[in-house]
MIVO-236584 format. One record per residue: residue number from 1; y, z, x of N, C-alpha, C in turn. Coordinates in steps of 0.02 Angstrom, whole numbers, plus 50000, padded with zeros to 5 digits. Layout:
BEGIN
<pt NUM <Y Z X> <Y Z X> <Y Z X>>,
...
//
This chain:
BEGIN
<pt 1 <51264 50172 51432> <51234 50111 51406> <51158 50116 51413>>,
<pt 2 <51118 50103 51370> <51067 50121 51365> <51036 50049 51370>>,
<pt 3 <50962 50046 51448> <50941 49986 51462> <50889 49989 51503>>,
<pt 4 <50853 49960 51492> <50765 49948 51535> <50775 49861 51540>>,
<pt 5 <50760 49869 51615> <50746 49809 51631> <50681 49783 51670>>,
<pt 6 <50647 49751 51632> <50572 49715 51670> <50564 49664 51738>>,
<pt 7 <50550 49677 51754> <50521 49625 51828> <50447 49630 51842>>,
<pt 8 <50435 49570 51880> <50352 49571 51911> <50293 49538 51866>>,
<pt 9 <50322 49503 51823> <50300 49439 51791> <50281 49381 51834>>,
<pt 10 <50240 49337 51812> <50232 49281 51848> <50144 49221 51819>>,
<pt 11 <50137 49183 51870> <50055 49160 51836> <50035 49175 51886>>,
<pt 12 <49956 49188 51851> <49896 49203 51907> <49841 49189 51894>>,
<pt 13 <49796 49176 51915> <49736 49155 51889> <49676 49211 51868>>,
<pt 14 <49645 49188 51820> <49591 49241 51826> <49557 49294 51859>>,
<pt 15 <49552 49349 51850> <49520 49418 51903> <49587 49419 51944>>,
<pt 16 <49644 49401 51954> <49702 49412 51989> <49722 49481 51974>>,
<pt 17 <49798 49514 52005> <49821 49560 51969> <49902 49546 51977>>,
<pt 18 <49956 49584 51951> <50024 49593 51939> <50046 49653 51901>>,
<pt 19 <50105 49685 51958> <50118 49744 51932> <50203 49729 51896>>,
<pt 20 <50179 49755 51847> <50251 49739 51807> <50299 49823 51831>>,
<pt 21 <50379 49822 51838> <50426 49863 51835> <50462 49867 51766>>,
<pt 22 <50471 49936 51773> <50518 49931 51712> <50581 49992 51757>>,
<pt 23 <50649 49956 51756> <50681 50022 51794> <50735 50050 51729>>,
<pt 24 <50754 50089 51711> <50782 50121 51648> <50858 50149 51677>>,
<pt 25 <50875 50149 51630> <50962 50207 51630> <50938 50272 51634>>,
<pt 26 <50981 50295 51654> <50981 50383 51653> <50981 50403 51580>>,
<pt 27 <51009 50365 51524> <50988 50390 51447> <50917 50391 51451>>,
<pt 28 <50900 50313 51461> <50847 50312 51442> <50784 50346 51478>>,
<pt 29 <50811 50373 51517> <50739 50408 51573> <50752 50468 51535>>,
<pt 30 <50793 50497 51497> <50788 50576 51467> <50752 50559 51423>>,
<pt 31 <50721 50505 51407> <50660 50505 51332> <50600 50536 51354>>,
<pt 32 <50559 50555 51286> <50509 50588 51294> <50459 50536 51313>>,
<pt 33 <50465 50474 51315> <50387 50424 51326> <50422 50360 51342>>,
<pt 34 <50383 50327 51387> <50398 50268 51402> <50320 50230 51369>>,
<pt 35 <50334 50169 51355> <50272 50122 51348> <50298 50044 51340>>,
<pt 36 <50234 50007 51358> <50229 49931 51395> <50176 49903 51330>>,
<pt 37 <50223 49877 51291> <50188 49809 51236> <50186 49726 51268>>,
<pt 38 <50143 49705 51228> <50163 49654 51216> <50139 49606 51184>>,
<pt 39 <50161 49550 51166> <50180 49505 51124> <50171 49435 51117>>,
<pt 40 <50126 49380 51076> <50140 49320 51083> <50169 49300 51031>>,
<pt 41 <50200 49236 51048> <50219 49193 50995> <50194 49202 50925>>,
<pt 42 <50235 49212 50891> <50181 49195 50810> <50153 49266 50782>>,
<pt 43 <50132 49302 50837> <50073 49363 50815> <50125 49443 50832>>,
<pt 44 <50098 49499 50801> <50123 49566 50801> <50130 49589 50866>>,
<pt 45 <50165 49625 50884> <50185 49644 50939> <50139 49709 50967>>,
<pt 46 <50102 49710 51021> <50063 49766 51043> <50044 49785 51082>>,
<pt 47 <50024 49868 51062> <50049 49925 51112> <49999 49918 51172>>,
<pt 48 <50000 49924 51232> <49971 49904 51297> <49939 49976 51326>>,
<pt 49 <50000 49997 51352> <50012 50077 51369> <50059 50123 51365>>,
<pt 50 <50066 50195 51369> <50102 50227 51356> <50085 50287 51424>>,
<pt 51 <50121 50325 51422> <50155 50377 51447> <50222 50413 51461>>,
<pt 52 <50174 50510 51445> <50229 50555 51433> <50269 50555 51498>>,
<pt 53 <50336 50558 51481> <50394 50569 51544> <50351 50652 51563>>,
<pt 54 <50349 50706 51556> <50343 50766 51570> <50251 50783 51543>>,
<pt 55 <50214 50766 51598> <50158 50787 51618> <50108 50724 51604>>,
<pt 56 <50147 50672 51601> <50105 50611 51606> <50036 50584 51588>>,
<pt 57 <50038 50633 51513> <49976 50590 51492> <49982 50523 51464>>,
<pt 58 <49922 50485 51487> <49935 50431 51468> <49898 50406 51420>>,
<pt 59 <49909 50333 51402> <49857 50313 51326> <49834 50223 51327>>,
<pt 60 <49801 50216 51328> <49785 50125 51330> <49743 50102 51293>>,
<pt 61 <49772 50028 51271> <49735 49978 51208> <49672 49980 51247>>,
<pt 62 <49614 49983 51199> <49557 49955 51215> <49548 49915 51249>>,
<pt 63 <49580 49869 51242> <49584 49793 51270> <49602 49784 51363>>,
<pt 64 <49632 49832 51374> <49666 49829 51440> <49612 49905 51461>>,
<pt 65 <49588 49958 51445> <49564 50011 51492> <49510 50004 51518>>,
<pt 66 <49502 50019 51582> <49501 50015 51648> <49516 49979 51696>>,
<pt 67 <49563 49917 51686> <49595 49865 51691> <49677 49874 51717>>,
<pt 68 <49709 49906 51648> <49760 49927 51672> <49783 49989 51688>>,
<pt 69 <49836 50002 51730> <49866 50086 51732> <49938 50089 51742>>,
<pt 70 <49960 50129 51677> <50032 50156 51689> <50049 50190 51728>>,
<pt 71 <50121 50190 51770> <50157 50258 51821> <50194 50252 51805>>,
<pt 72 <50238 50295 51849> <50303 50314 51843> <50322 50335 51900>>,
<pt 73 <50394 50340 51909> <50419 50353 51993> <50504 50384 51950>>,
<pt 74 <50490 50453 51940> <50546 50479 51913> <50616 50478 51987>>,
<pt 75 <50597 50486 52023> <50651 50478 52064> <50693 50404 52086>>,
<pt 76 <50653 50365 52073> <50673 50296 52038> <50657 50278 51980>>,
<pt 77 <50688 50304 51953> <50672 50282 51862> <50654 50229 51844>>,
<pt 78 <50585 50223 51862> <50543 50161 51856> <50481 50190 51830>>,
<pt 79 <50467 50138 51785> <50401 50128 51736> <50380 50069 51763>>,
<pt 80 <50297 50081 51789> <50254 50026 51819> <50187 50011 51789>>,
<pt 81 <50186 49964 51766> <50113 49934 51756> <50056 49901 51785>>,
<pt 82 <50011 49909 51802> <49991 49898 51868> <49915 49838 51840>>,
<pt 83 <49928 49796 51839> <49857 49746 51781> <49825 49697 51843>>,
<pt 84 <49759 49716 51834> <49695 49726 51879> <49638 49664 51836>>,
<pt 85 <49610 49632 51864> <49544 49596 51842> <49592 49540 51772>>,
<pt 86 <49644 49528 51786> <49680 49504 51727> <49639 49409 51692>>,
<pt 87 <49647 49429 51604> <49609 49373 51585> <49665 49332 51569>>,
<pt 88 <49660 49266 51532> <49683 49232 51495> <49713 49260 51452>>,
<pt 89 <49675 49296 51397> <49697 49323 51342> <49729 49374 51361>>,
<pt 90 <49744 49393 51417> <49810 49449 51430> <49872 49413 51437>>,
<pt 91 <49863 49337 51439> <49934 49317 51442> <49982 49332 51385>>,
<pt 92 <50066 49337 51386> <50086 49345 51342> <50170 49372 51371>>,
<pt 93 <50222 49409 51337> <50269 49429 51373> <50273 49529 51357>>,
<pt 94 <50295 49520 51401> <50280 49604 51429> <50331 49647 51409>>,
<pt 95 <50341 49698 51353> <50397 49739 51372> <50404 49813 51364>>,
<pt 96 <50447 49818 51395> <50457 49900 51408> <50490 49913 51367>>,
<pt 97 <50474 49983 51348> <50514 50025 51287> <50493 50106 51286>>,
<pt 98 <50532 50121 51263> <50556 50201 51267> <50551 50257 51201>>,
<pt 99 <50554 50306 51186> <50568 50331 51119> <50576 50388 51133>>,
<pt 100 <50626 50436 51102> <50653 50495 51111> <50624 50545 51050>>,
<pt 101 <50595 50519 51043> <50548 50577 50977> <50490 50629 51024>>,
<pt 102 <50517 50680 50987> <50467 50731 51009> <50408 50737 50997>>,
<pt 103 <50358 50731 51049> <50276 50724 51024> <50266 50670 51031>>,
<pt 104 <50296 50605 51017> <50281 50542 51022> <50269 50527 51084>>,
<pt 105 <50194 50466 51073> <50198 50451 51131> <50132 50398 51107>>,
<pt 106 <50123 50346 51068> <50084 50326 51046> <50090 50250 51075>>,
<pt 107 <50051 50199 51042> <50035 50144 51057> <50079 50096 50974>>,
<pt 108 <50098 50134 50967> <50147 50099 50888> <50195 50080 50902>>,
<pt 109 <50216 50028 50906> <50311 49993 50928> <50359 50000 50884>>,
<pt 110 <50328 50042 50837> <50393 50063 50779> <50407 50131 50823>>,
<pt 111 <50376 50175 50837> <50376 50235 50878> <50451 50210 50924>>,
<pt 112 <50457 50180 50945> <50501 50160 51006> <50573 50147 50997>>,
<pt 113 <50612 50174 51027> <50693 50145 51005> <50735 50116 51053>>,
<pt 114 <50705 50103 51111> <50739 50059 51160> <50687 50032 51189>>,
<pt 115 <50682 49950 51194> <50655 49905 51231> <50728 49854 51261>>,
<pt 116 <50651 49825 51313> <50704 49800 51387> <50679 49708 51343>>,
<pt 117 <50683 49658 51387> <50710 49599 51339> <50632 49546 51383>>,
<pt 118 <50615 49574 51419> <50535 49558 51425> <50517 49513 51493>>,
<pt 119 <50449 49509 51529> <50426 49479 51569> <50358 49441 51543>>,
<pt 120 <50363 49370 51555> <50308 49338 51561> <50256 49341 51595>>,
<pt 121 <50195 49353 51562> <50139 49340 51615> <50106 49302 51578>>,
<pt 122 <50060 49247 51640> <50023 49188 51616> <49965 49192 51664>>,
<pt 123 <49912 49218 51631> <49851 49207 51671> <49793 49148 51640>>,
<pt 124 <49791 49096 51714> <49756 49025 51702> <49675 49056 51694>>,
<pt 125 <49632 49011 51665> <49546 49004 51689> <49537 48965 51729>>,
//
């Protein structure tokens, strides 16, 4: 059964931080890339960060770099997001997703073929 599940959502106030989890199936940890979108109400869904399962390069929206940072903990098949100096406009819901394409490893949510069902974050001013 193929499944990512998010935790480590919550509110915080401005310049705060929250590290989001993502822990995966054993399918889904044999993908070539994990990555963390996300999404508001109403508007397109978008790409946050990414990283390769096998040598971990990683990739981040403008919007979030130096701010945020992807990991990983292959021995617990967990994907972590780690969001630092967090604004307002980072609020939104968070999700994890996967893609088994070779080479892929982008910031595109069509790229992706398994996402987890999402975490809220709400950062106040």
């Amino acid at each position: 059964q193929v499944q990512l599940v998010e935790s480590g959502g919550g509110s915080v106030q401005a310049g705060g931080s929250l590290r989001l989890s993502c822990v995966t199936s054993r399918v889904t940890y044999s993908s070539n890339c994990m990555g963390w979108f996300r999404q508001v109400l109403g508007k397109e869904r978008e790409g946050v960060a990414s990283i390769m399962r096998i040598g971990g390069t990683q990739s981040y929206a403008d919007s979030v770099k130096d701010r945020f940072t992807i990991s990983q903990d292959n021995a617990k098949n967990t994907v972590y997001l780690q969001m630092n100096s967090l604004k307002p406009e980072d609020t939104s819901m968070y999700y994890c997703a996967a893609t088994v394409g070779a080479g892929v490893c982008g910031l595109g949510p069509n790229e992706y073929n398994y996402w987890g069902q999402g975490t809220q974050v709400t950062v106040s001013s």
